[in-house]
N, C-alpha and C positions, 0 to 999 in steps of 0.2 A: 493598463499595466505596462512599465517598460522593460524592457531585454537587460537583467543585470551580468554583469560579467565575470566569473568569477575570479579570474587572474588576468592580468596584464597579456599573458600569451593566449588568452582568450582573443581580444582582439584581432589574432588572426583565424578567428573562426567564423566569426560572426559579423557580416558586411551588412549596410544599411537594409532596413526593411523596403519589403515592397509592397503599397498599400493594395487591395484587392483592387479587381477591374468595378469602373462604375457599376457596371453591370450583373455584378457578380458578389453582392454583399454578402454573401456565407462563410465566406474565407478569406484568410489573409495569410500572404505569404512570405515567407522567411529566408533568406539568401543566405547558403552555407557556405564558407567557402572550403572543405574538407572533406577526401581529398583531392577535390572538384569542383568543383559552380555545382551544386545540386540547389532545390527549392523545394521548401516544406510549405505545402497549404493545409491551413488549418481547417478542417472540415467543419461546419456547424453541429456543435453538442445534441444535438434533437437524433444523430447519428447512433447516440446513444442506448437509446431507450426501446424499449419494448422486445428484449432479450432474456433470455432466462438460464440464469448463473447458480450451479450448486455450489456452495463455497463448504470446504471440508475442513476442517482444523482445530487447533486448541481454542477453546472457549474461555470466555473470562469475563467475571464482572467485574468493573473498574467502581471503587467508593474513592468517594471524594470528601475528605473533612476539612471542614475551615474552622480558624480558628479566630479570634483576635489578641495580637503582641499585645500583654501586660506589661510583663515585666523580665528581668532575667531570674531563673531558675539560682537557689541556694545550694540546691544537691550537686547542678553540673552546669558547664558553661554553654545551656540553652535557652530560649526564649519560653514563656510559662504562655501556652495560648489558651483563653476561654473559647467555650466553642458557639460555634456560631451556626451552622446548619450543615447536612450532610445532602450529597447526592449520589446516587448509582446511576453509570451508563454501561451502555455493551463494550466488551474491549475483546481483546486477540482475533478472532477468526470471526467474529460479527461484528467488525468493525469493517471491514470490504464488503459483506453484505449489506449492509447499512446505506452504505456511496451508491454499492449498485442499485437499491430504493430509489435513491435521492435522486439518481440521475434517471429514473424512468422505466427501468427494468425490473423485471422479479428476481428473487432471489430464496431461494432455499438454503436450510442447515443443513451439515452433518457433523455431528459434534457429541461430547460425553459431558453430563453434569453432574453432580452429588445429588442424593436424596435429602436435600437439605433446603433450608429458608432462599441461601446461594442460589438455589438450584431454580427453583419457584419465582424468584427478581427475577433470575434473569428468563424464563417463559415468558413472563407479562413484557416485560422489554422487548424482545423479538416478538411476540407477539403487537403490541404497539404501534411498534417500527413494520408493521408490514411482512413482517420478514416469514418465512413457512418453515415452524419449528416441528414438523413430523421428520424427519432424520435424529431428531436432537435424544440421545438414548440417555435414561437413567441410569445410573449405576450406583447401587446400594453401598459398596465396599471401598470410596472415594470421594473425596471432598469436592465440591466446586470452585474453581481456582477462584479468589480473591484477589485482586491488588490495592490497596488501602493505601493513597495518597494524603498527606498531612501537610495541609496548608498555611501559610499566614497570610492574613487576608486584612490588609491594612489600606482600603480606600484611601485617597481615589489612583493609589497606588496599585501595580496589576499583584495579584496573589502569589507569593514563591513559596514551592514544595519545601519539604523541611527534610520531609521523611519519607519511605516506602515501605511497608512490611505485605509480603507475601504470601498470602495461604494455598500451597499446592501439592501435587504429589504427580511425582514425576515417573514413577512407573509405568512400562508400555501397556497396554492393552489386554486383561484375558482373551484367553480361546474364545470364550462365550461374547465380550462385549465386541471384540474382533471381529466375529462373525456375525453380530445384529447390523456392524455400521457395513460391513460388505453388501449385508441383505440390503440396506440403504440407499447404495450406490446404485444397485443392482435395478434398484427401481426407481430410483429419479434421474440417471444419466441418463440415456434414453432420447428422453423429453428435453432437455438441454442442451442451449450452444453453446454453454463453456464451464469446465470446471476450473476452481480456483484453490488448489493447495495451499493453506496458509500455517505454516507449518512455525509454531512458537515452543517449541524443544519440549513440550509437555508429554507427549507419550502419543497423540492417538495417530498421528501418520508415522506406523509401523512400515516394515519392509513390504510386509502382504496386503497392508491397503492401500501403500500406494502403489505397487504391481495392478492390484483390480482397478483400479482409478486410471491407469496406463495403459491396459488391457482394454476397459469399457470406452473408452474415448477411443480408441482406434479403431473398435467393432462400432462405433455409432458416429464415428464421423464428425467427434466432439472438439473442441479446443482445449486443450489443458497448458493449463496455466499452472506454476508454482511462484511465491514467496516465501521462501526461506531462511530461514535463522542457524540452518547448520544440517548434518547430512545431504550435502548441494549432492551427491553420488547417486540417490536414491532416486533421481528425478530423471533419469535418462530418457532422451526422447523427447522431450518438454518442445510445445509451441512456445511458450514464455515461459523464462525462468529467469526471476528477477533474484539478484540479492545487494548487497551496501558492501562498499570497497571493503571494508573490516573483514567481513564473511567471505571474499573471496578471497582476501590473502591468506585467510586462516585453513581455506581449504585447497588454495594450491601451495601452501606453504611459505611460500616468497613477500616481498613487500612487494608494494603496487604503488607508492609514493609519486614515481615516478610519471609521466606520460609515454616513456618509450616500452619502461616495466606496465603497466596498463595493457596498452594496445598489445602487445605478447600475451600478456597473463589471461585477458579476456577471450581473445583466441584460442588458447590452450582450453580457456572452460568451455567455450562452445564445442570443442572437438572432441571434450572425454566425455561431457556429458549428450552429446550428440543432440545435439538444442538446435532448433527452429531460431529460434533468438535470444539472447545473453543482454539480459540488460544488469549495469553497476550501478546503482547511483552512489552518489561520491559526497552528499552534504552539501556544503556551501559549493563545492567543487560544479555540481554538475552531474553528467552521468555519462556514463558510455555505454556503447552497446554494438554489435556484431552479430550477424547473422546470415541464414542460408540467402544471397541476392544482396544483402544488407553489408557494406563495407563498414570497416570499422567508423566509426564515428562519437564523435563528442558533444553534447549539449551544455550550455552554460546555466546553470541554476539562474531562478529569478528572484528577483526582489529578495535579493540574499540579506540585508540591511532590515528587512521587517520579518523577521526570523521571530516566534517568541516560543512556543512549546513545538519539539518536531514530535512528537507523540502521533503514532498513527497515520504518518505523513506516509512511509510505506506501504501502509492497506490503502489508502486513497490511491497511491501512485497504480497498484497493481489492478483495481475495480475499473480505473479510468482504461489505461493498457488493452486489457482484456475486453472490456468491453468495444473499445476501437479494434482491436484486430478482430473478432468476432465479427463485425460491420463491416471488415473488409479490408479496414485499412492498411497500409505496410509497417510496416514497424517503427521506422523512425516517427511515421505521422505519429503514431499511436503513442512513442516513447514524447513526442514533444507536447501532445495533449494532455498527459502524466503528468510528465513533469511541470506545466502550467498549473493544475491543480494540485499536486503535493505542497508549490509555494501558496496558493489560497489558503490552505487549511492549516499550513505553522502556526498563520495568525493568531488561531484560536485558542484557548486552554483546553486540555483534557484530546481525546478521540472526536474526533469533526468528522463533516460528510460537503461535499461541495455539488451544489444545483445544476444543473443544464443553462438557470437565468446568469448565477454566477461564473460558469466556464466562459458563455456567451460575453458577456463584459470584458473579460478579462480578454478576451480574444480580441474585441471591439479596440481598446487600447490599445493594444500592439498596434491593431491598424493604426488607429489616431493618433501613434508616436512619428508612425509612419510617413505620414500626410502633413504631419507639421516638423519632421524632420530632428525631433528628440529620439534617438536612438540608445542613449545613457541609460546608466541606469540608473 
């Protein structure tokens, strides 16, 4: 993998690599120049694994239909697709579960389904995937969130979505299911090195579970982790609190366009939300981040050029994070091991999960750009 840059004044971040010592083949190290000579060594991915993550959040089965371009539609000016085959995978909140599988850890639910067919996929799915659906509460009186992608699937061209319709229902929590998913926490935090809020504006991370989720990780000595999509306020306290420059501007009110507006604005959120670590990511941009020991700082996205679905790039960023600082590491390492893998898994179509073999590689490149002196992207 090489070092892409995001912008021209990238360049003054990011000085030639430094390939690891002979001796020392685990790691490879990254020369920052922001806003110091600092070095990022990449730990080996095996750093990973064998951790145990309750991931809390909105659920969601992700269907996939393909079709194949006939012809154009006479009713309106769309493409008529025949269909071709359908697929379900896990999406929202067991889509971080998933990574954290993939990469060698365990992983537990908490989460709300419908008493429905919805409901039963996606059991068998986390179940499948490894994944420990006893958190996962039924709830008679709610649908199971759907997201129905409609594709055109025109070999040996890559498939473009057409359409999305969404089956959900976005009211918070009863008293009653409120109080099963508590009892949930109540009993798998505990036994846990990190929780992981993943929070998709669906209803179930209310004010009162994530207070108990805030509460329990500080009587157990837990990591809490959020990803969030909005209510960034509710997270106060947070070891990691990730969200995407959109989400941050929307919540400090300001634009962020800027790098001088950035570096203020992600200050400001670490300070009201009193966070461990603020991490932005920014797209093709990169990410920033700030935190307690942690000077501000910027990373350059990679391989911004082989970009093709970011779907899910988020949960991957925040499985990998988490589970680095859990292991110890400090936050930029954690943020740069992230960010490595969130650009692995764009590749893919649909919600991906990236390996320990594939982090491994991708780490091995940098090296090998290193040693032969391709630094580009």
């Amino acid at each position: 993998m090489t070092l892409a840059l995001a912008s021209p004044t990238d360049a003054a971040l990011v000085a030639p690599l430094i390939p690891a010592q002979a001796s020392d083949r685990r790691s490879v190290r990254v020369r920052m120049n922001q806003p110091s000579s600092q070095s990022i060594a990449l730990p080996d991915p095996a750093i990973l694994a064998g951790q145990r993550i309750v991931v809390v959040g909105d659920i969601t089965l992700d269907e996939y239909l393909y079709g194949r371009a006939t012809r154009l539609s006479r009713e309106a000016p769309i493409p008529v697709l025949e269909f071709v085959r359908r697929e379900t995978i896990l999406g929202g909140a067991a889509n971080p579960a998933r990574n954290v599988v993939a990469l060698g850890s365990a992983a537990s639910l908490i989460a709300v389904i419908g008493d429905d067919d919805e409901g039963e996929q996606l059991r068998a799915l986390l179940r499948a995937a490894a994944i420990d659906d006893s958190g996962v509460i039924t709830a008679r009186d709610r649908p199971t969130t759907r997201k129905t992608r409609i594709l055109a699937d025109a070999a040996p061209r890559l498939p473009q979505q057409v359409a999305r319709i969404d089956r959900l229902d976005r009211r918070p929590l009863t008293a009653a299911e409120e109080a099963q998913v508590i009892a949930a926490l109540r009993e798998q935090i505990p036994a846990a090195t990190a929780v992981i809020c993943s929070d998709y504006q669906i209803g179930l991370l209310t004010p009162n579970v994530v207070e108990a989720i805030r509460a329990l990780c500080r009587q157990h000595n837990v990591l809490f982790a959020v990803d969030a999509q909005g209510n960034a306020h509710y997270y106060r306290n947070a070891d990691l609190f990730r969200c995407n420059d959109a989400e941050a501007s929307a919540t400090l009110g300001i634009d962020l366009s800027s790098e001088e507006a950035m570096a203020g604005g992600i200050a400001r959120l670490q300070r009201e939300l009193d966070a461990r670590l603020v991490i932005v990511t920014r797209g093709p941009a990169g990410l920033a981040l700030i935190g307690e020991h942690e000077p501000y700082l910027r990373l350059p996205a990679h391989q911004v050029s082989e970009v093709f679905d970011t779907t899910g790039a988020g949960d991957t960023f925040i499985a990998v994070a988490t589970l680095a600082m859990a292991a110890g590491c400090r936050g930029h390492i954690a943020a740069a091991l992230a960010n490595i893998a969130a650009a692995l898994v764009v590749r893919r179509l649909g919600n991906a999960v990236v390996t320990p073999a594939e982090l491994a590689e991708a780490i091995e490149h940098l090296s090998q750009a290193a040693r032969t002196g391709k630094h580009g992207a």
